[in-house]
LUMBATOR-754309 format. One record per residue: residue number from 1; residue in one letter; y, z, x of N, C-alpha, C in turn. Coordinates in nm, 3 decimals, always signed. Atoms other than C-alpha are relative to their C-alpha. Layout:
# residues N
ATOM   sefi   gumar       n_v       n_w       n_u      ca_v      ca_w      ca_u       c_v       c_w       c_u
ATOM    NUM       A         Y         Z         X         Y         Z         X         Y         Z         X
...
***
This chain:
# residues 69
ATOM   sefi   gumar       n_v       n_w       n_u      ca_v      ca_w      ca_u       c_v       c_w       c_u
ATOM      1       X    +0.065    +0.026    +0.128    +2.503    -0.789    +0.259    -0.149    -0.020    +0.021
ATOM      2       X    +0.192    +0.005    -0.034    +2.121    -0.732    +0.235    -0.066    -0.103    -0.109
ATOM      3       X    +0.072    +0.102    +0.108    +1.937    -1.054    +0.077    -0.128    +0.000    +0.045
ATOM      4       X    +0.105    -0.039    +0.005    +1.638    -0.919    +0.176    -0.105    -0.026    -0.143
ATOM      5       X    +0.082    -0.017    +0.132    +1.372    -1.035    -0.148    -0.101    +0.139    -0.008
ATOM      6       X    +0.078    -0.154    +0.036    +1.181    -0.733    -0.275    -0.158    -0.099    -0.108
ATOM      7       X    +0.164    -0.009    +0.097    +0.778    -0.772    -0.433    -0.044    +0.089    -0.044
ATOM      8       X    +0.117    -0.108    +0.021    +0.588    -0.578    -0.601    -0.105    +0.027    +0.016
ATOM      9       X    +0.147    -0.011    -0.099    +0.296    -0.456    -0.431    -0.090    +0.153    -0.079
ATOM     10       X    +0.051    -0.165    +0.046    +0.042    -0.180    -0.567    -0.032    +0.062    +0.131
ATOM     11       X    +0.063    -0.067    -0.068    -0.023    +0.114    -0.381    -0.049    +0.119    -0.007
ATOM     12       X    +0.061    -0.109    +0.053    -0.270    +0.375    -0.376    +0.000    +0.130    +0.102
ATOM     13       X    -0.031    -0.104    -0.084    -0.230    +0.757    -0.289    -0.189    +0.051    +0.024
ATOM     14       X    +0.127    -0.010    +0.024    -0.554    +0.761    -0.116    -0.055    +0.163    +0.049
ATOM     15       X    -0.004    -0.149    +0.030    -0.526    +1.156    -0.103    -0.074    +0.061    -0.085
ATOM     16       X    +0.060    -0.049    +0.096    -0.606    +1.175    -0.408    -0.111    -0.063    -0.115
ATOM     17       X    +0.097    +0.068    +0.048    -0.854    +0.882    -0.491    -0.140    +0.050    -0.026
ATOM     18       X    +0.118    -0.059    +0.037    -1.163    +0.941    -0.673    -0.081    -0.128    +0.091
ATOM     19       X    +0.105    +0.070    +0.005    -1.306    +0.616    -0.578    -0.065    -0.106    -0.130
ATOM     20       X    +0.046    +0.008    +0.151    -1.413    +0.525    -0.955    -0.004    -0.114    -0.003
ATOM     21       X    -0.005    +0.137    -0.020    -1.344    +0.157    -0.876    +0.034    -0.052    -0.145
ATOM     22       X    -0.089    +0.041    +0.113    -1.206    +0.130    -1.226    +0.115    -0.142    +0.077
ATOM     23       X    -0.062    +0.054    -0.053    -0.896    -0.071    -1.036    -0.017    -0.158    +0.054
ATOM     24       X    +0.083    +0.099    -0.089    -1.143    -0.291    -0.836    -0.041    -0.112    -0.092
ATOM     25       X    +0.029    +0.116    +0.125    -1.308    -0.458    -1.212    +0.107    -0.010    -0.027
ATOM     26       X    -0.101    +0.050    +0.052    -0.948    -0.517    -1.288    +0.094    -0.104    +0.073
ATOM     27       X    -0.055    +0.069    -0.109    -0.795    -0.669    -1.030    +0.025    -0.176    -0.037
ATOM     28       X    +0.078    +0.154    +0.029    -0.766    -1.054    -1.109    +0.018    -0.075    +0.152
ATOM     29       X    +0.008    +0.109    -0.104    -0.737    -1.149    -0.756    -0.060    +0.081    +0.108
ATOM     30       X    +0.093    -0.077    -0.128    -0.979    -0.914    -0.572    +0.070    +0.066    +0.143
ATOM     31       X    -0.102    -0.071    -0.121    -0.677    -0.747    -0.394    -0.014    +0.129    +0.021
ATOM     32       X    +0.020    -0.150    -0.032    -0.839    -0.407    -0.384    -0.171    +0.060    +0.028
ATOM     33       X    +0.121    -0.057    -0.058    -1.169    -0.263    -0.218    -0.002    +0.139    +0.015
ATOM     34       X    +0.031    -0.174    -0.027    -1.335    +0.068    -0.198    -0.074    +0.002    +0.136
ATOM     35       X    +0.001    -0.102    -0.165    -1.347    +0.230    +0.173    -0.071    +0.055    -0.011
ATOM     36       X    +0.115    -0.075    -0.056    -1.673    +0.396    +0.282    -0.034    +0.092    -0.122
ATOM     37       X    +0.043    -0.023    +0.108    -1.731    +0.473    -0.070    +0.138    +0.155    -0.065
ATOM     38       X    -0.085    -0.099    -0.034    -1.433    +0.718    -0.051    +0.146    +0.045    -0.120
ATOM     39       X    -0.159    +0.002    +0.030    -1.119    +0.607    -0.186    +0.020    -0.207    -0.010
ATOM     40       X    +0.032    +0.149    +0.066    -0.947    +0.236    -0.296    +0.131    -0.032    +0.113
ATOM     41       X    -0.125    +0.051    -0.051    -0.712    +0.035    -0.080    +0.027    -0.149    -0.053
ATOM     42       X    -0.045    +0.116    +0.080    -0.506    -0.265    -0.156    +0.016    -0.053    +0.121
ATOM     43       X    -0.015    +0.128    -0.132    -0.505    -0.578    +0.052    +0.172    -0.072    -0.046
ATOM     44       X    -0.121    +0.054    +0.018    -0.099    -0.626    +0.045    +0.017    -0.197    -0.052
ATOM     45       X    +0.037    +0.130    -0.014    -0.156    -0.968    +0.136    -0.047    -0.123    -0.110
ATOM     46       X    +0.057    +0.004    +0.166    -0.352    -1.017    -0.209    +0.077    +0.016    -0.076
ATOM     47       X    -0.042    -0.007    +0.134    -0.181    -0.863    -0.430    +0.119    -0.038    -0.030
ATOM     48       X    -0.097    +0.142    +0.019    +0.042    -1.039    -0.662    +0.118    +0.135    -0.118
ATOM     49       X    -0.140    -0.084    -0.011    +0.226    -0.682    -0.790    -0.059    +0.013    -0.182
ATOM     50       X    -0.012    +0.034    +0.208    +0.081    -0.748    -1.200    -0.049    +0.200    -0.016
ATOM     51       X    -0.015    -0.111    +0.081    +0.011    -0.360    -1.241    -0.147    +0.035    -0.063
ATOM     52       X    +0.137    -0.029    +0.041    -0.342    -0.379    -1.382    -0.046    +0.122    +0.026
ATOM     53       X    +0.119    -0.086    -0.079    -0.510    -0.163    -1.142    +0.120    +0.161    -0.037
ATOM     54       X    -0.056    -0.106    +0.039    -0.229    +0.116    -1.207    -0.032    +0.010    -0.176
ATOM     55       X    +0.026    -0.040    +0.151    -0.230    +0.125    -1.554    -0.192    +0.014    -0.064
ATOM     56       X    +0.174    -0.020    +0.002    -0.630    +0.135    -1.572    -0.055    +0.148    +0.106
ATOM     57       X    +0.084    -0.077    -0.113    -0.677    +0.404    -1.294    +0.011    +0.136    -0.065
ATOM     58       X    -0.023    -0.123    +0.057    -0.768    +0.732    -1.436    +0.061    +0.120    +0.050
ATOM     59       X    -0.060    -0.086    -0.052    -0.632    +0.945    -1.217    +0.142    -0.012    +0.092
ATOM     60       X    -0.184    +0.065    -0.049    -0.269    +0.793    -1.184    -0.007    -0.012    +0.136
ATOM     61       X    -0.061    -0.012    -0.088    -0.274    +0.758    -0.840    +0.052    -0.111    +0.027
ATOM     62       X    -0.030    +0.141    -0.066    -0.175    +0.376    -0.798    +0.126    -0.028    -0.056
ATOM     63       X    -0.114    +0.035    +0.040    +0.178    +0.290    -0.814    +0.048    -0.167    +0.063
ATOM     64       X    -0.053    +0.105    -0.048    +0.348    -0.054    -0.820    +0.116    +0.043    +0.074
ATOM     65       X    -0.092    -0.014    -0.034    +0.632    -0.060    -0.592    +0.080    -0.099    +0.012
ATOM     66       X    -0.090    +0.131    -0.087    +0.912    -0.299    -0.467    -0.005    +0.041    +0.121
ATOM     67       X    +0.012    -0.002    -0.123    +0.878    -0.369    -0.123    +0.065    -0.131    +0.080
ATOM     68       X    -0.099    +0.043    -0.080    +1.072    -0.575    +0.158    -0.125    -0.174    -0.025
ATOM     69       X    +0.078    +0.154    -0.010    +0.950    -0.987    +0.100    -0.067    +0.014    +0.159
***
């Protein structure tokens, strides 16, 4: 039996990141930075899973997921 807890964590396909930092002013706990001006990553660690930064990002790439506690 797996009692493994599951979170929700955002994550971004940074493939296809513009960068736009849209995500970044949304954030309410500063769980996401822009990389060498490039693309956006998420600080796991940070984030608390609320979805913001997906639903704001214009070019869909940020998905919440469930992930292993």
């Amino acid at each position: 039996m797996n009692t493994q807890r599951k979170r929700r964590k955002a994550q971004v396909d940074q493939t296809a990141c513009v960068a736009c930092g849209c995500c970044v002013k949304v954030c309410p706990v500063q769980a996401i930075e822009i990389v060498r001006g490039v693309m956006a990553r998420v600080n796991p660690d940070k984030c608390v899973g609320c979805g913001k930064c997906a639903a704001e990002c214009p070019a869909s790439v940020i998905r919440v997921r469930e992930v292993d506690a």
